[in-house]
C-alpha positions as CSV (number, residue, x, y, z in Angstrom):
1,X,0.0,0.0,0.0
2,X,1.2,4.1,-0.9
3,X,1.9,5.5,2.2
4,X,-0.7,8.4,0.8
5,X,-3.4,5.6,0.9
6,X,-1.7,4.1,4.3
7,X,-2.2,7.9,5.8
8,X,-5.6,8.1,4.5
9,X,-7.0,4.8,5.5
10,X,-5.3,5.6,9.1
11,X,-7.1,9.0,9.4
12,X,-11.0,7.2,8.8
13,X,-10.0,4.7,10.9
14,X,-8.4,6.6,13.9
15,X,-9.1,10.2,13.2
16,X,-5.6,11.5,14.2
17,X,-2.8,11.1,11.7
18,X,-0.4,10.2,15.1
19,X,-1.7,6.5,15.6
20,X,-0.8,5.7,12.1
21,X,2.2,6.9,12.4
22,X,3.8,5.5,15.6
23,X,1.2,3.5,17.5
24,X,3.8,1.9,19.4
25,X,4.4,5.5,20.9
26,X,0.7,6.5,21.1
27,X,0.2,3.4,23.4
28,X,3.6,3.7,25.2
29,X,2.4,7.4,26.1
30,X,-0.9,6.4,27.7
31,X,0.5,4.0,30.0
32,X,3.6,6.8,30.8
33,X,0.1,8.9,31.4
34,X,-0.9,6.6,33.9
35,X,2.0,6.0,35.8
36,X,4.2,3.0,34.6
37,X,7.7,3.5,33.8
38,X,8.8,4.6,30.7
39,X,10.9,1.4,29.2
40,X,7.9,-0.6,30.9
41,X,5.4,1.4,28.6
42,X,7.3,1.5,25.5
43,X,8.1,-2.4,25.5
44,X,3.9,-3.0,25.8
45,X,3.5,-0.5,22.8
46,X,5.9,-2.4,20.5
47,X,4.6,-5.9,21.9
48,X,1.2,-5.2,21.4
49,X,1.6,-3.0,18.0
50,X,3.4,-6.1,16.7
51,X,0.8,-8.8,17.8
52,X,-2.7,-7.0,17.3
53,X,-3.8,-5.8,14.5
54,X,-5.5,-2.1,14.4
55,X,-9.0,-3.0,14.9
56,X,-8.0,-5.0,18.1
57,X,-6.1,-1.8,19.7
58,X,-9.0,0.4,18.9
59,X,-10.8,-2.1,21.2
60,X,-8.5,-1.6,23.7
61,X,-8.4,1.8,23.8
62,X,-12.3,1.9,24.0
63,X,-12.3,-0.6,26.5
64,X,-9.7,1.4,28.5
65,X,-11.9,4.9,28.0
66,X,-14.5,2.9,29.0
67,X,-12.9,1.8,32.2
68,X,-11.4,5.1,33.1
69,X,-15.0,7.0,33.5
70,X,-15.9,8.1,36.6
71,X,-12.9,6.5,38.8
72,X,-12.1,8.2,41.4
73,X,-7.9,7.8,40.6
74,X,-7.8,7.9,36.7
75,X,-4.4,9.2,37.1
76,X,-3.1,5.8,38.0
77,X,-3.6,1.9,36.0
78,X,-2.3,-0.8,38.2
79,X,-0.9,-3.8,35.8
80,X,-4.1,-5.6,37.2
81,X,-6.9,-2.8,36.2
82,X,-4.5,-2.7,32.6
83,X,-5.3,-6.6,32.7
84,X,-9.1,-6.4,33.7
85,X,-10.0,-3.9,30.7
86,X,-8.2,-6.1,28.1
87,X,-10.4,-8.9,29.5
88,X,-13.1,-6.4,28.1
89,X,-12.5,-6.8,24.9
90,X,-14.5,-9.8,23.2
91,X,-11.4,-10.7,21.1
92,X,-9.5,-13.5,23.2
93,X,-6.1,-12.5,21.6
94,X,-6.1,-9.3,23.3
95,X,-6.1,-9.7,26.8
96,X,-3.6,-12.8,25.8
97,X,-1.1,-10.4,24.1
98,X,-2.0,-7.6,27.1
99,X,-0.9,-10.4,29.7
100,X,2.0,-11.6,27.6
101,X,3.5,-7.9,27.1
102,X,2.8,-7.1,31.0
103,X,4.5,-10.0,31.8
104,X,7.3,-10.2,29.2
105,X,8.0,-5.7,30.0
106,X,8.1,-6.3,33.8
107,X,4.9,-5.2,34.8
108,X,4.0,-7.8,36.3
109,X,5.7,-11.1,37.5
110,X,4.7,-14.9,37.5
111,X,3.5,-15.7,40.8
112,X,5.6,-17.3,43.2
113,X,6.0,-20.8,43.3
114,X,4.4,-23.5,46.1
């Protein structure tokens, strides 16, 4: 695809010309927003801009919107709530790749063993 069709197929799909071009950065940026580190966020944004397509991030992000109203700390996302809205989604990949990235970035850790 022409990057001039690429742009223009990202703008009626997100509305904002800086999804399409970094969405790894765009996601990254949202978690920096809501307090994780910033090596912690950017590895999530390029683990899950590799492994879901567009669609299933918009998802995420509406779940996450969704989440967020009306909480009475929407300046913080524990690695559980960021967990919990992926298992929103209706699409079993995502809150499989949301776990994997959390898990493979440091987010959060296997539980200890019996």
């Amino acid at each position: 695809m022409r990057p001039s069709v690429a742009a223009a197929l990202c703008l009626a799909l997100l509305g904002a010309t800086s999804a399409c071009v970094d969405p790894s950065a765009r996601i990254a940026s949202s978690l920096e927003g809501y307090g994780f580190a910033p090596d912690q966020s950017t590895c999530v944004g390029e683990h899950l801009e590799k492994n879901l397509s567009l669609g299933q991030l918009q998802q995420l992000g509406r779940a996450a919107r969704a989440a967020r109203e009306g909480d009475t700390t929407p300046g913080r996302l524990t690695a559980g709530d960021f967990i919990r809205v992926a298992g929103q989604v209706k699409d079993p990949k995502v809150p499989l790749e949301v776990a994997r990235a959390a898990a493979g970035c440091g987010i959060v850790t296997a539980p200890p063993a019996l």
